[in-house]
ROSE-266607 format. One record per atom (N, C-alpha, C): residue number from 0; residue in three letters; atom name; x, y, z. Coordinates in pm, 1 decimal, padded with zeros to 6 digits. Example, Ala and Ser with C-alpha at 12.3 -4.5 7.8 and 13.67 -1.06 7.14 Angstrom:
2
[r 0,"ALA","N",[01319.0,-00569.0,00780.0]]
[r 0,"ALA","CA",[01230.0,-00450.0,00780.0]]
[r 0,"ALA","C",[01320.0,-00330.0,00780.0]]
[r 1,"SER","N",[01285.0,-00225.0,00708.0]]
[r 1,"SER","CA",[01367.0,-00106.0,00714.0]]
[r 1,"SER","C",[01290.0,00003.0,00787.0]]
END
This chain:
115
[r 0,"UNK","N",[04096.6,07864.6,05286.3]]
[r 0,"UNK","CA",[03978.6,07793.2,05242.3]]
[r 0,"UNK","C",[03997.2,07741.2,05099.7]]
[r 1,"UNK","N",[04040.6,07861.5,05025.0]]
[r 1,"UNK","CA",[04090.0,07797.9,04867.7]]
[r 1,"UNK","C",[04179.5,07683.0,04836.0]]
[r 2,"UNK","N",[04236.3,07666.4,04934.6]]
[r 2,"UNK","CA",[04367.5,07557.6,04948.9]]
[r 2,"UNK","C",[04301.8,07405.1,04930.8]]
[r 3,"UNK","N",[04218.3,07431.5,05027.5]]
[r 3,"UNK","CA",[04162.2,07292.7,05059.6]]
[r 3,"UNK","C",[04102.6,07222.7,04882.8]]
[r 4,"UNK","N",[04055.0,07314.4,04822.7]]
[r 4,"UNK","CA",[04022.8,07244.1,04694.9]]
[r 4,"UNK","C",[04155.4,07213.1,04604.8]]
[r 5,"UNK","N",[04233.9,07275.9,04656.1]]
[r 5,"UNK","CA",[04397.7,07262.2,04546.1]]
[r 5,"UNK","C",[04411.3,07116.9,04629.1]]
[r 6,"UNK","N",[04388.1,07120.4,04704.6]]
[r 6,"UNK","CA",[04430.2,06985.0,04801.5]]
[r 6,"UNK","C",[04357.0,06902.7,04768.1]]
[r 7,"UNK","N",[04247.9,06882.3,04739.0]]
[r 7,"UNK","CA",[04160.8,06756.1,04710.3]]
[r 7,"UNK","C",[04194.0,06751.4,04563.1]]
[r 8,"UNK","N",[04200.8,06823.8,04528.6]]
[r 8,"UNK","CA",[04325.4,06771.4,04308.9]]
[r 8,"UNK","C",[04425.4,06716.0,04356.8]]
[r 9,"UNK","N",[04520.9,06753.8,04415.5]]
[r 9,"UNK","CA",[04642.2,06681.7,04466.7]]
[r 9,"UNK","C",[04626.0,06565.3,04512.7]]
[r 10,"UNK","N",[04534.2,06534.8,04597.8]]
[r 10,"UNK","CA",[04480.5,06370.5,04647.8]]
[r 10,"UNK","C",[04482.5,06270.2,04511.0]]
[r 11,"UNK","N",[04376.8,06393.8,04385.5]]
[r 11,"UNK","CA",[04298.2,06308.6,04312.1]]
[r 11,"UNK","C",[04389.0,06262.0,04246.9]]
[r 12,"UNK","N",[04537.0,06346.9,04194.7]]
[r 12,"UNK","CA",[04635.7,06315.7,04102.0]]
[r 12,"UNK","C",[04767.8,06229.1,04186.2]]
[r 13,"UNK","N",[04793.8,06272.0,04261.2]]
[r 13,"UNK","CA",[04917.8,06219.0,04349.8]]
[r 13,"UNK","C",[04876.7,06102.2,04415.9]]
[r 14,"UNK","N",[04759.6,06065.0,04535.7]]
[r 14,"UNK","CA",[04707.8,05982.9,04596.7]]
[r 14,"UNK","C",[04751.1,06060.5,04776.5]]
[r 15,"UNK","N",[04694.8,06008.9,04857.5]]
[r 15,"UNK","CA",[04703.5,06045.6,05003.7]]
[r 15,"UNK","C",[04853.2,06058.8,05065.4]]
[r 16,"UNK","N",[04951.9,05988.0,05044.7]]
[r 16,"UNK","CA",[05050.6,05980.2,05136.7]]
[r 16,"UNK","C",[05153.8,06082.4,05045.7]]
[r 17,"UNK","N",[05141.1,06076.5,04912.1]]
[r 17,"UNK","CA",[05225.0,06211.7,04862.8]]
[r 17,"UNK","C",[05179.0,06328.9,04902.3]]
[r 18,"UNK","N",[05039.4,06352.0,04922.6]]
[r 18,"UNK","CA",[04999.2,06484.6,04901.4]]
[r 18,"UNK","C",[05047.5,06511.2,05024.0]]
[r 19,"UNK","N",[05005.0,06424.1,05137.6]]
[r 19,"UNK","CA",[05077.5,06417.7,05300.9]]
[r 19,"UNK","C",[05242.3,06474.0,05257.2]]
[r 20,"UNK","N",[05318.7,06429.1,05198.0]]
[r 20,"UNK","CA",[05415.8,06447.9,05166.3]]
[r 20,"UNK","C",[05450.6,06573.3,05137.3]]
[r 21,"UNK","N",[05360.3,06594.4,05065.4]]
[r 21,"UNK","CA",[05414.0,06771.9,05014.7]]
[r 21,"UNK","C",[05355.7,06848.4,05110.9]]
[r 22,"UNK","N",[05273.2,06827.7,05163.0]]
[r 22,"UNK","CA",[05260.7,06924.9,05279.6]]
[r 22,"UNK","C",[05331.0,06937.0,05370.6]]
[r 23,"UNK","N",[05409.6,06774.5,05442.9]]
[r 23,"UNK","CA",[05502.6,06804.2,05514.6]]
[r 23,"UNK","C",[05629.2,06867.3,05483.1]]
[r 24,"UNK","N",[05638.6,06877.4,05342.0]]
[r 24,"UNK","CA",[05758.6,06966.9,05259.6]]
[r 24,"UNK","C",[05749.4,07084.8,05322.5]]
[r 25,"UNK","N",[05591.2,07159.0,05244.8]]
[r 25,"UNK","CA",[05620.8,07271.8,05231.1]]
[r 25,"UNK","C",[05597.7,07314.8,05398.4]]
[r 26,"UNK","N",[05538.8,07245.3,05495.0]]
[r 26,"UNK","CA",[05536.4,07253.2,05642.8]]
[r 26,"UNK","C",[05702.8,07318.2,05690.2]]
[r 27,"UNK","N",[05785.2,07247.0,05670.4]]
[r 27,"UNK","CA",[05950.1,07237.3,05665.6]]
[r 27,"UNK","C",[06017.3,07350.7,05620.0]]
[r 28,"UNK","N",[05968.2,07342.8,05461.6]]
[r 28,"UNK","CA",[06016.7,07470.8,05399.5]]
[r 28,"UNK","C",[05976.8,07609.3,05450.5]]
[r 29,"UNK","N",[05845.0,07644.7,05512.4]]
[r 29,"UNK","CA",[05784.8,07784.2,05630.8]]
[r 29,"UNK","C",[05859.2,07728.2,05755.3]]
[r 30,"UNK","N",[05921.0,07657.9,05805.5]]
[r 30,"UNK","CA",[05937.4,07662.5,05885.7]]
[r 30,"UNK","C",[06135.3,07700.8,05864.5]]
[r 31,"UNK","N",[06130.1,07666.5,05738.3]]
[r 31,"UNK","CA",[06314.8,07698.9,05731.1]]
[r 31,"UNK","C",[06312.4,07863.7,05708.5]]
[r 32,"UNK","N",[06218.9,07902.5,05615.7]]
[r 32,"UNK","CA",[06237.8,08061.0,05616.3]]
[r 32,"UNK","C",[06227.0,08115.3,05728.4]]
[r 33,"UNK","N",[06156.2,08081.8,05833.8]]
[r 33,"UNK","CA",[06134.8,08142.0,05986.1]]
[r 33,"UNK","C",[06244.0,08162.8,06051.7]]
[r 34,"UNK","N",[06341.0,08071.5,06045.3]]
[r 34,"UNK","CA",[06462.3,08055.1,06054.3]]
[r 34,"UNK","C",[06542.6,08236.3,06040.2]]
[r 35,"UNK","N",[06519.3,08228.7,05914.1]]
[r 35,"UNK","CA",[06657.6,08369.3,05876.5]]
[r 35,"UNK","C",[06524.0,08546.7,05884.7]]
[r 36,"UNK","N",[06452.2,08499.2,05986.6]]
[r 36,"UNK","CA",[06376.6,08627.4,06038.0]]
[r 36,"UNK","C",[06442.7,08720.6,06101.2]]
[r 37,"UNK","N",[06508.5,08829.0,06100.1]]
[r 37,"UNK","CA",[06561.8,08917.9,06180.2]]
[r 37,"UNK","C",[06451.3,09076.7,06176.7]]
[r 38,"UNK","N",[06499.6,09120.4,06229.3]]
[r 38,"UNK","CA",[06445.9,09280.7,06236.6]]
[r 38,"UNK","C",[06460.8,09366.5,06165.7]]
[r 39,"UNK","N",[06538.8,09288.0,06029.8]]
[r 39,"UNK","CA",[06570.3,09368.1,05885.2]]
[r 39,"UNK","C",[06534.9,09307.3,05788.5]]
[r 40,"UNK","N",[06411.0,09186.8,05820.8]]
[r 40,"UNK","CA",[06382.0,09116.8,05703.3]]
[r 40,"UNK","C",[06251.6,09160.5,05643.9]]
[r 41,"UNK","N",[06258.1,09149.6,05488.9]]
[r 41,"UNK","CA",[06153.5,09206.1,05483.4]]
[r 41,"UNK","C",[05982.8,09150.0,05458.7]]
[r 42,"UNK","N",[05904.9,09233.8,05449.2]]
[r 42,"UNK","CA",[05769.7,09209.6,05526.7]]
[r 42,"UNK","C",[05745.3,09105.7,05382.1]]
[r 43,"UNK","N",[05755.7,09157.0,05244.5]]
[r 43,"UNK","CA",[05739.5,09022.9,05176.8]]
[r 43,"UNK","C",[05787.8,08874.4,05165.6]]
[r 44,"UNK","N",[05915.1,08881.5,05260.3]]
[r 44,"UNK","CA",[05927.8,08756.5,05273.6]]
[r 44,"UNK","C",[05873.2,08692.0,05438.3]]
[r 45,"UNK","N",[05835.2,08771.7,05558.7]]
[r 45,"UNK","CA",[05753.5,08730.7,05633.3]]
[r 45,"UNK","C",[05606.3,08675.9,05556.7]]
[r 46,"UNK","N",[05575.1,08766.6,05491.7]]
[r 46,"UNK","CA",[05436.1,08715.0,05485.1]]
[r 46,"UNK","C",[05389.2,08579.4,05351.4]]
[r 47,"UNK","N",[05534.2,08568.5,05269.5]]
[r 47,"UNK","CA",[05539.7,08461.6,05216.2]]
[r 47,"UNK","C",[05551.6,08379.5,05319.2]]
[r 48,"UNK","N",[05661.2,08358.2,05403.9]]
[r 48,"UNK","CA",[05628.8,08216.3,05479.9]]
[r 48,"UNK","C",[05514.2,08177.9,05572.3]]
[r 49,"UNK","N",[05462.8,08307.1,05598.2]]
[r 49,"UNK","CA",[05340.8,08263.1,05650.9]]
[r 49,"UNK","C",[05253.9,08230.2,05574.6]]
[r 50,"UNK","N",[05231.8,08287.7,05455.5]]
[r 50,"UNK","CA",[05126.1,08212.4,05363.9]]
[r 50,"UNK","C",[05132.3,08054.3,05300.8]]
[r 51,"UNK","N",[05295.1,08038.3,05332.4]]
[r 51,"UNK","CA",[05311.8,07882.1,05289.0]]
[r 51,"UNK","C",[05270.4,07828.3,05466.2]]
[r 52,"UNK","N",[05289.3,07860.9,05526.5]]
[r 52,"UNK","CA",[05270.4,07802.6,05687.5]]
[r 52,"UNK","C",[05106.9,07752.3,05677.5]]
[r 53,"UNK","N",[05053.1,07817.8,05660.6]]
[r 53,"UNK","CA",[04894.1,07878.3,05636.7]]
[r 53,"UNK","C",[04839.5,07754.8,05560.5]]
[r 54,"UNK","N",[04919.2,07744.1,05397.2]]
[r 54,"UNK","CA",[04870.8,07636.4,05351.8]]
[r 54,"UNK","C",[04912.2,07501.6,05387.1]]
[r 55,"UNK","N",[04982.4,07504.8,05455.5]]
[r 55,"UNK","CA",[05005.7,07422.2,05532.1]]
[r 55,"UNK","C",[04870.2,07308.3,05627.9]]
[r 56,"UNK","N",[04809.4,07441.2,05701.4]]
[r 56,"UNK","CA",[04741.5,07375.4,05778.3]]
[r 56,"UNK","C",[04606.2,07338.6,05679.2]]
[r 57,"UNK","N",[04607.6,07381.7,05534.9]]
[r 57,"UNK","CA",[04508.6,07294.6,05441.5]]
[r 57,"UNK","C",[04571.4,07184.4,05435.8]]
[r 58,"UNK","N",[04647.5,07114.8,05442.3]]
[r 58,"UNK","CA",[04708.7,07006.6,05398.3]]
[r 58,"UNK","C",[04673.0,06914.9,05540.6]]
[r 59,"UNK","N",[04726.8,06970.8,05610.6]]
[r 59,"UNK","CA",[04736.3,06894.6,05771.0]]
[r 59,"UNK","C",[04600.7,06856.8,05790.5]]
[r 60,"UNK","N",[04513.7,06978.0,05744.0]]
[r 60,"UNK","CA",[04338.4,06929.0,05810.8]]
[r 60,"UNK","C",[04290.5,06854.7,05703.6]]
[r 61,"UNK","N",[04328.9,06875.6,05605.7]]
[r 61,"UNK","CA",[04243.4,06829.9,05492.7]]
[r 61,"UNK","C",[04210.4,06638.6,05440.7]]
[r 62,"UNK","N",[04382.1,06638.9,05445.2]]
[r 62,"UNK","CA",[04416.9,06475.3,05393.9]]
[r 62,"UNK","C",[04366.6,06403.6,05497.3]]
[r 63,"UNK","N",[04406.1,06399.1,05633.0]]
[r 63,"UNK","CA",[04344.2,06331.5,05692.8]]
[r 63,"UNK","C",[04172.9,06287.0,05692.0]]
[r 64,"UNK","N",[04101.8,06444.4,05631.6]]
[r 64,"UNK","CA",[03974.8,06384.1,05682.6]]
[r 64,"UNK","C",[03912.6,06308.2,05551.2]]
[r 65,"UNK","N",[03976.2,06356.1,05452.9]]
[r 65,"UNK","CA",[03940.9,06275.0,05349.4]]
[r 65,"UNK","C",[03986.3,06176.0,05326.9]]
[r 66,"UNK","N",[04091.2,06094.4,05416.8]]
[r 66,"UNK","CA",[04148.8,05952.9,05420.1]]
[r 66,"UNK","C",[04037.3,05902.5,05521.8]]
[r 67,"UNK","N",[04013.7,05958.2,05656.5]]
[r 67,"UNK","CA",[03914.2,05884.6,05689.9]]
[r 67,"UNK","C",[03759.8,05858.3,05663.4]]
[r 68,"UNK","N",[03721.8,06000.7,05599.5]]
[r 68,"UNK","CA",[03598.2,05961.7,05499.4]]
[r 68,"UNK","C",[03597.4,05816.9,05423.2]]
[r 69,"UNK","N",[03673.2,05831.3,05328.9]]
[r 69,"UNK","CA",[03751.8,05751.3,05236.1]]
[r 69,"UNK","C",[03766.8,05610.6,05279.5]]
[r 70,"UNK","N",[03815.0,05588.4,05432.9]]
[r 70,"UNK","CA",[03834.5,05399.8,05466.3]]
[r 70,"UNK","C",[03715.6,05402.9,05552.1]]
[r 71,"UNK","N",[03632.2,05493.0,05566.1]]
[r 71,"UNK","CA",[03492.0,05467.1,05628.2]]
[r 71,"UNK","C",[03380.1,05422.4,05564.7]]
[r 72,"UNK","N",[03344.9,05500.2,05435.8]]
[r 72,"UNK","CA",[03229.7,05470.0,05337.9]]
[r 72,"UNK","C",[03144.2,05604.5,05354.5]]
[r 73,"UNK","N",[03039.8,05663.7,05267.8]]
[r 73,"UNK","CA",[02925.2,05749.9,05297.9]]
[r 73,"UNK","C",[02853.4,05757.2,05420.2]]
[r 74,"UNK","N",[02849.4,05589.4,05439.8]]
[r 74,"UNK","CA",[02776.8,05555.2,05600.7]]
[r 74,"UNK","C",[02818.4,05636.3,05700.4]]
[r 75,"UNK","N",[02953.8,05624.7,05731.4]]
[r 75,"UNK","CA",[03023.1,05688.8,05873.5]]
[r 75,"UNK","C",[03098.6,05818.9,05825.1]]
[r 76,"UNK","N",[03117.7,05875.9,05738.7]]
[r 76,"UNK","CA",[03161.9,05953.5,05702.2]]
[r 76,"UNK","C",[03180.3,06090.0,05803.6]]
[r 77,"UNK","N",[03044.2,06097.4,05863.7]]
[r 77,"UNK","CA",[03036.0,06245.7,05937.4]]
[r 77,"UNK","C",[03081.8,06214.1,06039.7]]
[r 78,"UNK","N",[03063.6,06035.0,06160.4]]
[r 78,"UNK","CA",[03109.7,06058.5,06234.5]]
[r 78,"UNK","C",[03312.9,06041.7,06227.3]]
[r 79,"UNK","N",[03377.5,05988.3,06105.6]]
[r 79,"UNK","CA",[03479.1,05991.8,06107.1]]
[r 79,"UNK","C",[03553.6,06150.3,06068.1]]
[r 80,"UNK","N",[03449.0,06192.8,05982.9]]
[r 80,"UNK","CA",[03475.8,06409.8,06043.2]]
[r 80,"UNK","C",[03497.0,06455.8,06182.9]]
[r 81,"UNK","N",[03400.7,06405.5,06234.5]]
[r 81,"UNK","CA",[03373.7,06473.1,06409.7]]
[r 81,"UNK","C",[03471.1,06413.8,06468.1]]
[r 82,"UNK","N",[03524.2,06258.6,06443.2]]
[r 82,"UNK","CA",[03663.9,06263.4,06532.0]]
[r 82,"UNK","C",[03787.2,06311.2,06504.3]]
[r 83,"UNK","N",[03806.9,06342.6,06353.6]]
[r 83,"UNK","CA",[03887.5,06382.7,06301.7]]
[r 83,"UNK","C",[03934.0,06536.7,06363.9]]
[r 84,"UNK","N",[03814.9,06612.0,06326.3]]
[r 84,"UNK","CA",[03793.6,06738.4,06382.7]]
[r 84,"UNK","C",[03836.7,06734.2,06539.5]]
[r 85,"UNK","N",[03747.5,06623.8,06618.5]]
[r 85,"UNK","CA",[03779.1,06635.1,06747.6]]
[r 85,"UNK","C",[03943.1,06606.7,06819.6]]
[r 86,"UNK","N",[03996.0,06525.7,06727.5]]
[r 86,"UNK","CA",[04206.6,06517.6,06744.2]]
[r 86,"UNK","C",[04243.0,06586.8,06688.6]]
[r 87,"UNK","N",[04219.9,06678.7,06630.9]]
[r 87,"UNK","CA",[04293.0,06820.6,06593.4]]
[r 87,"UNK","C",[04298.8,06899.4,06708.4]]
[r 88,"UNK","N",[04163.6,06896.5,06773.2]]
[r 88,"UNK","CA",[04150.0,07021.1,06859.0]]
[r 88,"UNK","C",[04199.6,06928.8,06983.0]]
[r 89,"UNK","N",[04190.0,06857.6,07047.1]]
[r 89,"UNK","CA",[04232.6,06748.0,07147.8]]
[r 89,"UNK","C",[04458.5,06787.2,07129.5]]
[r 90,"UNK","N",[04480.5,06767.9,06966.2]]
[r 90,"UNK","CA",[04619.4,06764.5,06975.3]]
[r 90,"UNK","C",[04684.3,06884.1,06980.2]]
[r 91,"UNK","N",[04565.1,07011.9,06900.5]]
[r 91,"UNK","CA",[04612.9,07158.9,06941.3]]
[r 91,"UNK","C",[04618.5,07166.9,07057.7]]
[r 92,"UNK","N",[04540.9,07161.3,07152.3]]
[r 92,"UNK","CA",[04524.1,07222.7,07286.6]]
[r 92,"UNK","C",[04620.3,07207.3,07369.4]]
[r 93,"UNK","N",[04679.2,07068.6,07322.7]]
[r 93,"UNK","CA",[04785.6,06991.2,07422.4]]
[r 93,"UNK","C",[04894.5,07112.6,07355.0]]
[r 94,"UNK","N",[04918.1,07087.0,07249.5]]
[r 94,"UNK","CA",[05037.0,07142.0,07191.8]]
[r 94,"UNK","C",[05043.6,07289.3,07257.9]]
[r 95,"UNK","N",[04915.7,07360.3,07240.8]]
[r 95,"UNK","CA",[04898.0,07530.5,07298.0]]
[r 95,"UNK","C",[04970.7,07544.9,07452.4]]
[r 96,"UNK","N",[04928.1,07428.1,07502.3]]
[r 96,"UNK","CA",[04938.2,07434.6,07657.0]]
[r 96,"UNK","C",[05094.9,07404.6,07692.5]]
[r 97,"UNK","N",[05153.3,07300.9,07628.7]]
[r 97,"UNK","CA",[05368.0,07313.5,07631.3]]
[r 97,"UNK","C",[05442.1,07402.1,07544.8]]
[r 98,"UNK","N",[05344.1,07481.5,07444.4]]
[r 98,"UNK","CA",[05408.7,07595.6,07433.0]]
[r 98,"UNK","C",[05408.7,07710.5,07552.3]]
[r 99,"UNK","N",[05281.0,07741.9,07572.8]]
[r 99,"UNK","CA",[05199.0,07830.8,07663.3]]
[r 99,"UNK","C",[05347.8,07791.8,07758.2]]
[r 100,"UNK","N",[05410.7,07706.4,07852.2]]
[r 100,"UNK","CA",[05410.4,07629.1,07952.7]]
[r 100,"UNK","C",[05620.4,07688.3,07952.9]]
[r 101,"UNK","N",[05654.3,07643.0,07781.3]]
[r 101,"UNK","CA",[05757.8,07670.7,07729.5]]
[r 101,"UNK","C",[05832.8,07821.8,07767.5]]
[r 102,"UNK","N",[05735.5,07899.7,07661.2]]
[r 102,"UNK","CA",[05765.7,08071.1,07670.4]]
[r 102,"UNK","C",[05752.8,08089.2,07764.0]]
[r 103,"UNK","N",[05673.1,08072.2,07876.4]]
[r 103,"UNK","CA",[05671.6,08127.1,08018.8]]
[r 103,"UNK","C",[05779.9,08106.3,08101.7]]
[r 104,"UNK","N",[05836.1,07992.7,08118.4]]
[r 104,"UNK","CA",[05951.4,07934.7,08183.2]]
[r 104,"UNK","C",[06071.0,08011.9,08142.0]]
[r 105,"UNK","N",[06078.1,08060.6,07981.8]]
[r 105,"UNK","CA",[06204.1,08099.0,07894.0]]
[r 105,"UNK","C",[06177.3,08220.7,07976.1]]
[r 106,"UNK","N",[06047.1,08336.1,07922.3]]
[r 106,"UNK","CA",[06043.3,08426.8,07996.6]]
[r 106,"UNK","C",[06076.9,08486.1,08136.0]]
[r 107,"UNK","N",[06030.7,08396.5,08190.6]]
[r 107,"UNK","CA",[06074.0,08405.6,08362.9]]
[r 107,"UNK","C",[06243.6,08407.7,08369.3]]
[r 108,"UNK","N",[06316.9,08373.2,08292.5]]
[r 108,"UNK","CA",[06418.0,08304.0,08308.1]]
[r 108,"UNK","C",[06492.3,08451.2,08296.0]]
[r 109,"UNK","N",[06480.6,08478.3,08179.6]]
[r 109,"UNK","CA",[06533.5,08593.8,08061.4]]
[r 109,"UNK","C",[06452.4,08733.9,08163.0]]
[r 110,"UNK","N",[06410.2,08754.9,08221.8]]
[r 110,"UNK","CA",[06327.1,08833.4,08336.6]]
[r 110,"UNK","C",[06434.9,08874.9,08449.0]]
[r 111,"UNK","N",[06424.4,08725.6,08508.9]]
[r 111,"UNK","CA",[06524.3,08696.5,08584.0]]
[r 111,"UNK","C",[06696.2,08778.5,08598.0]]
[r 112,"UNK","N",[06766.8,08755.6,08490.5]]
[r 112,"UNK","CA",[06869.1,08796.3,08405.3]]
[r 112,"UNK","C",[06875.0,08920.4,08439.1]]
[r 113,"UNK","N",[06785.1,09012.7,08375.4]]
[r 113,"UNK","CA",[06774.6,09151.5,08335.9]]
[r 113,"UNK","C",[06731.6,09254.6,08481.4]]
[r 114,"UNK","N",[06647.8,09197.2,08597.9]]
[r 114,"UNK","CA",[06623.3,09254.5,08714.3]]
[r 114,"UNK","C",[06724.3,09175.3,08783.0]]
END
């Protein structure tokens, strides 16, 4: 929740497509530490990359809705929130469902193998 205001300074100083920018950085960068996770790594560096992962999704939700606030006016503002809001959850769900769709297939597979 705190993020989101570090994020709207970042808009105010950088402008929209950098701040986009650094989020897709640091998006990249949690996603490279995930990378060297083993069963001997330790819990402070799990829970650093999840906390950069985390702020992450301030960045992802944030810029967008304040770019479309922003090329809308005060007028439309709420309904360019509600669609905003509504393709997040429209693009999660999809995404939930070929993961969901993914691990199961791997699972079955790796199942398979072992019986």
């Amino acid at each position: 929740f705190g993020v989101a205001f570090i994020v709207d300074r970042l808009i105010q100083l950088f402008g929209l497509i950098n701040t986009t920018i650094i989020g897709l950085s640091l998006g990249a960068l949690a996603s490279l530490f995930q990378v060297f996770f083993t069963n001997t790594t330790p819990l402070s560096f799990v829970l650093l990359a999840f906390f950069i992962l985390g702020g992450t999704w301030a960045f992802g939700n944030t810029v967008p809705v304040i770019a479309a606030q922003t090329a809308v006016g005060h007028e439309r503002a709420s309904v360019a929130t509600g669609t905003m809001v509504t393709m997040f959850n429209l693009g999660a769900s999809i995404g939930l469902a070929i993961a969901v769709v993914v691990y199961h297939s791997i699972s079955l597979c790796a199942m398979k193998s072992i019986i």
